[in-house]
N, C-alpha and C positions, 0 to 999 in steps of 0.2 A: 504493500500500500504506500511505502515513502515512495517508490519509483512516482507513482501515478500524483501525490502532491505535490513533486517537484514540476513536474510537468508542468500540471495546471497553475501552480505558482510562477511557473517563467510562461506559460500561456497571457497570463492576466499579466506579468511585465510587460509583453509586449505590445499588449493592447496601452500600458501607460509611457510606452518609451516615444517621446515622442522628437528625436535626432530623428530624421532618415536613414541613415544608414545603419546608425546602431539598432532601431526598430527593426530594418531587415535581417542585421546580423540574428537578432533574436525572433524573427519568424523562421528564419535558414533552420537553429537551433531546437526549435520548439515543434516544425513541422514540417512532413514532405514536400517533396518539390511542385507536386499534384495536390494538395491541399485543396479539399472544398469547404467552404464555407455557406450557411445558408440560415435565413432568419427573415419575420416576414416582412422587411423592409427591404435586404443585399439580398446576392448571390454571387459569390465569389468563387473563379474554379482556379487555380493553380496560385503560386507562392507572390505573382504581383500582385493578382487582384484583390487578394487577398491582405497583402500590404496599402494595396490604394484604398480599402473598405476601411481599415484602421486608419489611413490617414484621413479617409471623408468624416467618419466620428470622430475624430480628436479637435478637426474642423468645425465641424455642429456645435460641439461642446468645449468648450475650451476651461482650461481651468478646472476640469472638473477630471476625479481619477477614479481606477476602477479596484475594484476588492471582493474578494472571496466573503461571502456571508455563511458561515461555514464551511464545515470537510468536505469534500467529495468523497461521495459515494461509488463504488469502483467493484467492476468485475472481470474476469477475462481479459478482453481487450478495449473493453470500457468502463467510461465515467460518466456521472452527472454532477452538477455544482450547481449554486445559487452563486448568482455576483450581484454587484450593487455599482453603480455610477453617482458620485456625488460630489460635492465638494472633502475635500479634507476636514474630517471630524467633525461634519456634518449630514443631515439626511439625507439619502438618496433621492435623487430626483430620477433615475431609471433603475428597474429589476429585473432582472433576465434569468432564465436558464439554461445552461449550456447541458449537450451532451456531446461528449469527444468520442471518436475509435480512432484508436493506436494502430501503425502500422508495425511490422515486425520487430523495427530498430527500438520501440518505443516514442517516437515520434507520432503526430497529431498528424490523423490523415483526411479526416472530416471532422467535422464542428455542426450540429443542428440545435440552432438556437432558439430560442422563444424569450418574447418579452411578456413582464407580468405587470410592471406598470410602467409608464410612460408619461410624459407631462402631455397637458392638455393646451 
């Protein structure tokens, strides 16, 4: 189970890294090169798009970062998590829930996301 928290914990870094490059460096890291991404706003299919999806939310929201609301739950070659968007030490203004599957290496090969609240 620590494999699978590191993971999601350098997932959720790189959704707050917000360098370019470093950001990439930490999708490279975190996830295959085929990486799909999908939620009911994006759809993201390989390691740019997927980068440009994180930089379009970092865009929307600025200032504002993202964090685990508990452990992930984890089986096989998957996980599911709560995260939260908000500002620092403050209430989230977005809730999501992710679900990962791992690819062999242990890398993130798909992401099915859902949000649970959203601003109005």
């Amino acid at each position: 189970m620590s494999d699978i928290n590191d993971t999601v914990d350098r997932y959720i870094a790189a959704w707050n890294e917000t360098d370019p490059a470093a950001r990439r460096a930490a999708i490279d890291a975190v996830a295959t090169p085929d990486v799909t991404y999908v939620d009911p706003i994006a759809v993201a299919e390989g390691a740019d798009a997927f980068d440009a999806t994180i930089a379009a939310v970092q865009g929307q929201f600025p200032d504002l970062t993202f964090r685990l609301a508990g452990a992930p739950d984890a089986h096989h070659d998957q996980a599911r998590f709560t995260w939260e968007l908000g500002p620092a030490g403050g209430e989230a203004l977005v809730v999501g829930f992710d679900v990962v599957v791992l690819a062999a290496d242990g890398r993130i090969r798909s992401v099915y996301g859902f949000l649970d609240k959203v601003p109005s």
